[in-house]
MARDREN-899764 format. One record per residue: residue in three letters; x, y, z of N, C-alpha, C in turn. Coordinates in steps of 0.2 Angstrom, whole numbers. Each point is the difference from the previous one (the first is absolute). Last residue first. Example, Ala and Ser with C-alpha at 12.3 -4.5 7.8 and 13.67 -1.06 7.14 Angstrom:
BEGIN
<"Ser", <64, -11, 35>, <4, 6, 1>, <-4, 5, 3>>;
<"Ala", <2, -28, 0>, <-4, 6, 0>, <4, 6, 0>>;
This chain:
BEGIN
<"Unk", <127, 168, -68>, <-3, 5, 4>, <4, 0, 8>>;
<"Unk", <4, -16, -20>, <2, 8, 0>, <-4, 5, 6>>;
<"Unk", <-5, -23, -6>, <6, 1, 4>, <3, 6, -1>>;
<"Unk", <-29, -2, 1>, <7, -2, -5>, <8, 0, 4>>;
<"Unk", <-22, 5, 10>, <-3, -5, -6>, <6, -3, -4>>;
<"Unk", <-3, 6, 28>, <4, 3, -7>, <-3, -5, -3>>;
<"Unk", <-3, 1, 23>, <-7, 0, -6>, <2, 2, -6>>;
<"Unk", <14, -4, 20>, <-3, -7, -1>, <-6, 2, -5>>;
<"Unk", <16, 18, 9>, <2, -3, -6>, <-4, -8, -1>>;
<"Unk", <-9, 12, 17>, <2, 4, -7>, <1, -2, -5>>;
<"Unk", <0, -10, 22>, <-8, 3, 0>, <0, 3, -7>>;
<"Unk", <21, -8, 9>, <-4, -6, -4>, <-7, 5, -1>>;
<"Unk", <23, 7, 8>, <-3, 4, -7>, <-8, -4, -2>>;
<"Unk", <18, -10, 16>, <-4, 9, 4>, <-4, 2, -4>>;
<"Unk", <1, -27, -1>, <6, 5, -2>, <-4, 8, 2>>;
<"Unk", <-7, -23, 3>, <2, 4, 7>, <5, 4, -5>>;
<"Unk", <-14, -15, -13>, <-4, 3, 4>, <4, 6, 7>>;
<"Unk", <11, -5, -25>, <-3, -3, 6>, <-3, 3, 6>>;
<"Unk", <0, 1, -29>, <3, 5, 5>, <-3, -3, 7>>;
<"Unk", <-6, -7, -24>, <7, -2, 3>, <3, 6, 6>>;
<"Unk", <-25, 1, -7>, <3, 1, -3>, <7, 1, 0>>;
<"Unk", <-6, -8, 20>, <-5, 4, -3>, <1, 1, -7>>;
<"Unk", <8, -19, 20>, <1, 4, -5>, <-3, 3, -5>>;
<"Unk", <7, -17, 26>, <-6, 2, -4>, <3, 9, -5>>;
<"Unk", <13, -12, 17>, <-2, -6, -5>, <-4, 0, -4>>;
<"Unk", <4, 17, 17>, <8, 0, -5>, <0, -8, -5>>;
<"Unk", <-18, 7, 17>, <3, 4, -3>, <4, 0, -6>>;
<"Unk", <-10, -21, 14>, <1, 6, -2>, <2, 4, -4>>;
<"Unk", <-20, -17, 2>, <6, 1, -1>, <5, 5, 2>>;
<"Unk", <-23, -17, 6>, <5, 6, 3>, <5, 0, -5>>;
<"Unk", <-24, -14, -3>, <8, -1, 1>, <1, 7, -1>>;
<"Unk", <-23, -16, 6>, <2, 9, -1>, <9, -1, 1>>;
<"Unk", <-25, -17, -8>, <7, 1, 3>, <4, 7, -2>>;
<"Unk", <-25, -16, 4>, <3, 5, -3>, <8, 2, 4>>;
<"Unk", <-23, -16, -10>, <8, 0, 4>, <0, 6, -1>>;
<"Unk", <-22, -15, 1>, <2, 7, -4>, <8, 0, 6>>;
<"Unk", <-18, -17, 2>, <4, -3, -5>, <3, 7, -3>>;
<"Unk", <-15, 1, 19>, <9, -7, 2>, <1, -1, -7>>;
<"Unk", <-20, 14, -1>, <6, 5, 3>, <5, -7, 1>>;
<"Unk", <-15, -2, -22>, <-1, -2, 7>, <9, 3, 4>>;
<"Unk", <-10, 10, -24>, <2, -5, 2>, <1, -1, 11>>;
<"Unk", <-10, 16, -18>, <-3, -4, 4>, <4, -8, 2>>;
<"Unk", <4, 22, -11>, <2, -5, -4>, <-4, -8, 4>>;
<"Unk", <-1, 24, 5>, <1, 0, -6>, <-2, -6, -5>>;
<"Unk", <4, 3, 27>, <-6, 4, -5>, <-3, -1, -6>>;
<"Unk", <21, -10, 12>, <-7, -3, 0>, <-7, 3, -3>>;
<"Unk", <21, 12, -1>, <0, -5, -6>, <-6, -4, 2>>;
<"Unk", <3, 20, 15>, <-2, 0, -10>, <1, -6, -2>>;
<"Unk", <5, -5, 23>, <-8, 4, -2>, <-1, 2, -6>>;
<"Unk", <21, -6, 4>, <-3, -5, 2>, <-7, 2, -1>>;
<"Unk", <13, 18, 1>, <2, -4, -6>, <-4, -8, 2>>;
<"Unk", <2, 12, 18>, <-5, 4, -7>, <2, -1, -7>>;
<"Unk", <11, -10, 21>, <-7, 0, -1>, <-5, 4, -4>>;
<"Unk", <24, 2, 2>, <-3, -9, -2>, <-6, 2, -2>>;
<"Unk", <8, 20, 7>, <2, -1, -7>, <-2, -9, -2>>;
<"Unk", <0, 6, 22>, <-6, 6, -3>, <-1, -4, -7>>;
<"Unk", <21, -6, 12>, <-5, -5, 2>, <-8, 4, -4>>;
<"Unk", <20, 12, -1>, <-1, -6, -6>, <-5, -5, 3>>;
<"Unk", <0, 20, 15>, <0, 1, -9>, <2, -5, -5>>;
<"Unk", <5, -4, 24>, <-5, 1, -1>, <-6, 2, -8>>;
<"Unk", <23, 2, 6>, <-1, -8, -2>, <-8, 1, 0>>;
<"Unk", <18, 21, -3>, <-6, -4, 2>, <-1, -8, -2>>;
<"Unk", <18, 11, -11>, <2, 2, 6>, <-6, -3, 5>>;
<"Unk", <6, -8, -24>, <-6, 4, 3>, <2, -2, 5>>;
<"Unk", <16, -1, -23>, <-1, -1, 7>, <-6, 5, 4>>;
<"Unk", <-2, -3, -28>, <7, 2, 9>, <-4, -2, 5>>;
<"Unk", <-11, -15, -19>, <1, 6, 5>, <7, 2, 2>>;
<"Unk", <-17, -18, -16>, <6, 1, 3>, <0, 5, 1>>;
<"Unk", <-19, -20, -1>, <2, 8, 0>, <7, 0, 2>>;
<"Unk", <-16, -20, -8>, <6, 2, 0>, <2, 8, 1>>;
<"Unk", <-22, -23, -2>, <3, 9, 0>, <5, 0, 2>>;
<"Unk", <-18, -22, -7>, <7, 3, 5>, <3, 6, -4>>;
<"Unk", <-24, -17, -1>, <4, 8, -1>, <4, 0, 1>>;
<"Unk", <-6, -25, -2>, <-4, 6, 0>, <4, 6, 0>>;
């Protein structure tokens, strides 16, 4: 049956991925009526510097910026 996959920076709240289960688990049974023990859902943590926006990694000082270039000239 459904299994989901979210991948994330790190969420400093546990509480907030615990939220994030259960309402993901409520859309897809909504949607998809499939039955709640058969909906997976799995949340992986990446960091910063394993994750990359348009080749610019996530902890570099410039990321909010240079992670929305469309070209390598900019």
């Amino acid at each position: 049956m459904p299994f989901i996959h979210i991948t994330t920076w790190p969420v400093k709240d546990e509480n907030a991925i615990i939220k994030l289960q259960e309402d993901v688990t409520f859309v897809v049974h909504k949607n998809t009526g499939a039955p709640l023990d058969k909906i997976s859902v799995v949340i992986s943590e990446v960091q910063p510097s394993h994750w990359a926006d348009a080749g610019v990694p996530g902890n570099h000082k410039d990321f909010p910026v240079k992670s929305r270039r469309k070209s390598y000239e900019e």
